[in-house]
N, C-alpha and C positions, 0 to 999 in steps of 0.2 A: 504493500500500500504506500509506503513512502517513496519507493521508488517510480510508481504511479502517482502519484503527488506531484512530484518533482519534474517529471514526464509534462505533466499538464499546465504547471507553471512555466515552463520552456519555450511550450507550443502558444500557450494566449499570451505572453508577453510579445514574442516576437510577431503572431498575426496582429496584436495590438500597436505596434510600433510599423508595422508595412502597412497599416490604414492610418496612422496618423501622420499629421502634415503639421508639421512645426509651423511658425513665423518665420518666411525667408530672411526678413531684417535677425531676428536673434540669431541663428544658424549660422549666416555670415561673420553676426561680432563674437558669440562664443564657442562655436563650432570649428567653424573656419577658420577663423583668427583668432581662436583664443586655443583650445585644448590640444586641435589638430595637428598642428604643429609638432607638438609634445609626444603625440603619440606616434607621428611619422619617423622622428630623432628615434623615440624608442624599439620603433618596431624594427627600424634597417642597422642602429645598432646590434641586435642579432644577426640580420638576416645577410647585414655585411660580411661577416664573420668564415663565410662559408663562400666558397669558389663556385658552387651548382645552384641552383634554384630549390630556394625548402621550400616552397608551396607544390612545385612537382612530386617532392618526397611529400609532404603533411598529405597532398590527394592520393595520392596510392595506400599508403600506409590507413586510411581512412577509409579508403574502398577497401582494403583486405580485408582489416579489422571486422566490417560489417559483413563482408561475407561471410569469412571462417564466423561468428557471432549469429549469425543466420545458422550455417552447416549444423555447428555442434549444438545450438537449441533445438533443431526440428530435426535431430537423430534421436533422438526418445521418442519413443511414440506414447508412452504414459503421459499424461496431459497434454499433448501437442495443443488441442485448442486453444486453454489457456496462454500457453507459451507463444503463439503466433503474436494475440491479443499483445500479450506484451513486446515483442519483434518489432509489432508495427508500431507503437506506443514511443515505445523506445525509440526505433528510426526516426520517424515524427521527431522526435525528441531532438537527436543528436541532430538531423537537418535546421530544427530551430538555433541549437546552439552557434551550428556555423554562421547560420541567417546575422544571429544577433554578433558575431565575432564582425564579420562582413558592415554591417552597418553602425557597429559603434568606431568602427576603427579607421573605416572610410566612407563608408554609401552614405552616409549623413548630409556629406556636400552635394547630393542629388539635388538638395533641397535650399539651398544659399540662395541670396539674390540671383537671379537668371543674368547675364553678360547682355541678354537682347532690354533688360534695363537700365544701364549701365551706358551703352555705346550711344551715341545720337547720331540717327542715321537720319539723314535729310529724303523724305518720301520723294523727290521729283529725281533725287540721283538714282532710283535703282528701278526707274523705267527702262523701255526697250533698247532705249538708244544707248542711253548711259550706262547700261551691262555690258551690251557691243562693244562700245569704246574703252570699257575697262577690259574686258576679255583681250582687245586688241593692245592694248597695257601690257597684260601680262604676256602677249606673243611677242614683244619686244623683249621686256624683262629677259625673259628665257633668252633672247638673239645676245643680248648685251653679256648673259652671264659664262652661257657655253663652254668658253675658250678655257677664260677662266677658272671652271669647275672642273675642266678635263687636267690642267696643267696640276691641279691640287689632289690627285687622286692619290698620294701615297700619305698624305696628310689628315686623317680622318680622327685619328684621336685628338690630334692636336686642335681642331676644330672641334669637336663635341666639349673639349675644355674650353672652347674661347666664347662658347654661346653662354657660359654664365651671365654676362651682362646685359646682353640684351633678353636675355629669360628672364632674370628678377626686374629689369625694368615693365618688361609686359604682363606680369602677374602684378605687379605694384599697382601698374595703370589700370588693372582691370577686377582690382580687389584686394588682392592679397598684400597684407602688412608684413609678414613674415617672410624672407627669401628661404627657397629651399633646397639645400643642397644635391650637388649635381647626382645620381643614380648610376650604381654601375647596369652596366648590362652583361646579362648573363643568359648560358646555352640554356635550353628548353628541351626537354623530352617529347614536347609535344608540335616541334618543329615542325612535323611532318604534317601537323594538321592547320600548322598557319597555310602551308602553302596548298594544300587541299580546300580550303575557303577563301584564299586567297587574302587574309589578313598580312597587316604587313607588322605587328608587333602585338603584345599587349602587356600590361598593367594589372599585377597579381594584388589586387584591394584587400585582401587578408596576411599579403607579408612586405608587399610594399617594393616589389622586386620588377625589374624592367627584362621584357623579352622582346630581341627583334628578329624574324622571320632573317635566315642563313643566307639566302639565293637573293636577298635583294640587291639591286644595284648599287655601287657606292653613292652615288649621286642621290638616289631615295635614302637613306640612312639618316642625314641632318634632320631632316624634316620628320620622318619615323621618331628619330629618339627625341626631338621637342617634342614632341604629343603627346608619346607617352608619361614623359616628365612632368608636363602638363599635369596628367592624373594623378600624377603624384603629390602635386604642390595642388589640388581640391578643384581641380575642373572638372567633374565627374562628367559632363558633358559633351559627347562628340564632336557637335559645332563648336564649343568655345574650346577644347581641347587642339583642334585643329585650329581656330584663329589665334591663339597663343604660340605656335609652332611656326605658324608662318609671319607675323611679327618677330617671332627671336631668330627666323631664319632672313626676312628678309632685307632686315635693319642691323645684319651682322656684317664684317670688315671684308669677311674673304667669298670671295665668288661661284665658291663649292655650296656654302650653306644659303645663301644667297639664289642659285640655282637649283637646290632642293625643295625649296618655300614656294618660291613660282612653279615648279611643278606639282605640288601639291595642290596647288590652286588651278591648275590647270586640269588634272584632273578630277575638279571637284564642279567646273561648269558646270552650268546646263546644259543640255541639248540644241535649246533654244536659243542659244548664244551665237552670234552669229560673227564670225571671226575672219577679215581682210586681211590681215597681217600677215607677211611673208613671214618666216622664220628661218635660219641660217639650214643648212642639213642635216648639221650634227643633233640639230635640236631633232630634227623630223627620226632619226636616227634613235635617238634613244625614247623617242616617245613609242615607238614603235616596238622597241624591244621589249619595253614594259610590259606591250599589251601581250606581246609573243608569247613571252615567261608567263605571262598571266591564264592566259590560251592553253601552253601544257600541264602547267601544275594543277589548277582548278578541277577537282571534280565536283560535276555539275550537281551533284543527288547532295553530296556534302554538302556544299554551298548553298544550297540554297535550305536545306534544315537547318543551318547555322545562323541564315539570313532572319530565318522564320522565328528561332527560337531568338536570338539577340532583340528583334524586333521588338518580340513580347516584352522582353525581359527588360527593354526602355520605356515601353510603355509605364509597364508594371511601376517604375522609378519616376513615374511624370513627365516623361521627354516625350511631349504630343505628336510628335513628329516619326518616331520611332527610329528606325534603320535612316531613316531619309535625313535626317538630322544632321548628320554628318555635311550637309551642303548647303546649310542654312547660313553658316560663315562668308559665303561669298558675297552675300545680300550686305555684310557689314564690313566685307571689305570695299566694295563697288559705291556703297550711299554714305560711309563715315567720311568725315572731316579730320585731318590727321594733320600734328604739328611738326616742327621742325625735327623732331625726333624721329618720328615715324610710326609716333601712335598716336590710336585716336583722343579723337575730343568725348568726354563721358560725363554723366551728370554726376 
């Protein structure tokens, strides 16, 4: 009974906490910039520690657990009923636990002020015309950057160190009081299934740990590891995770990260954008190989249960937009007002 007790505290605390909807204002000053922080310092304090990814080990070790814990309860068959009852109780249980691990430690910032309150986006800039010509922006961008980004290709770590500054200035600009230090990136076991969805990294919210997808190009990499970083420092957000990454990318010195921002944005257009701009070859060259690499790896059944289930699973967190979300940043890059710095004007 106590152990069914505790089962059931588990379970209505955490469905209690995935229906409540805090004050985005309180969330932002004590959440986000108040405890978050603290817990981020502490969690990668550990998770530093270690050369592999513990969230790879903590999910296995946690799917075993619950199997062999399944196997060896339902090999007696004296009470099996009852023991299921509790199997499932249990389960129930330990999936709340994670729930609440996950959302005290990071899913909170689901709920902050939203970035599309924050940026002031002029309604007459992100008409037809003024998308086009920004799209047509960003096909220069890329011409200007090319040369540049190919010549820096043995420089990559030295560049993921140099995006400090323009990272804590664009998290500063668009909320965050606290800077947060830079994230190692680490191999994944589950490499194989980035490139089967065709994700290009992610962000383990229960240990604070950065994965980027093996086979991506150099030139993708800058703009991958801002985003995920992004997650790291409370953008839980897709859209504002991605406009964060292309501000630290493309307000930074060297022409590699620079080059990775504008492709980001590039392929985050719309369809309906409609784009003049000649571009150099080299550009056409790697925009190409993108889609190529994208083409073999992707399986299509994967992908799109992945799409499906992610989808949900932004819903479920408030991001009305779901999966699409992800391209909702281009609307505040194309309509914001942006200062000599190269970030926007915000209220």
């Amino acid at each position: 009974m106590r152990a069914f007790a505790f089962d059931a505290v588990a379970i209505i605390v955490a469905v209690a906490l995935a229906m409540l909807r805090p004050p985005a204002e309180w969330v932002e000053r004590h959440y986000t910039n108040g405890v978050y922080p603290a817990l981020d310092r502490a969690a990668r304090a550990v998770t530093d520690l270690v050369p592999f990814a513990l969230g790879d080990a903590l999910l296995v070790i946690v799917l075993l657990a619950l199997v062999l814990w399944w196997f060896r309860t339902l090999q007696h068959r004296t009470g099996r009923g009852r023991r299921l009852v509790g199997l499932v109780t249990g389960t129930a249980a330990a999936v709340a636990l994670v729930y609440l691990w996950f959302y005290g430690l990071w899913g909170l910032n689901y709920h902050r002020v939203p970035v599309a309150h924050k940026v002031i986006v002029q309604a007459g800039a992100v008409d037809q015309a003024h998308v086009d010509a920004f799209g047509n922006r960003v096909a220069r961008m890329l011409s200007a950057n090319v040369a540049g980004a190919h010549a820096e290709e043995g420089a990559q770590a030295d560049i993921f160190a140099s995006l400090d500054s323009t990272f804590d200035a664009a998290i500063k600009r668009l909320g965050d009081t606290d800077p947060i230090s830079r994230p190692r990136v680490k191999p994944t076991i589950f490499n194989f299934m980035l490139g089967y969805t065709g994700d290009a990294g992610f962000m383990d919210p229960w240990t604070h740990e950065v994965n980027l997808y093996s086979k991506q190009f150099f030139f993708e990499r800058p703009a991958t590891f801002a985003h995920e970083w992004a997650h790291v420092a409370g953008f839980a957000d897709e859209a504002e995770a991605n406009y964060v990454a292309v501000l630290t990318c493309i307000n930074s010195s060297h022409p590699l990260a620079r080059y990775s921002g504008w492709l980001l944005v590039w392929f985050n257009l719309g369809r309906d954008v409609h784009v003049t701009e000649r571009v150099k070859p080299q550009v056409v060259r790697d925009i190409l190989a993108i889609e190529r690499r994208l083409r073999m790896q992707i399986n299509p059944t994967v992908a799109r249960a992945q799409a499906a289930a992610y989808d949900r699973y932004l819903r479920a967190n408030r991001v009305t937009h779901g999966i699409q979300s992800y391209r909702d940043f281009v609307q505040w890059m194309a309509g914001a007002t942006y200062d000599a710095h190269g970030l926007p004007l915000v209220r």
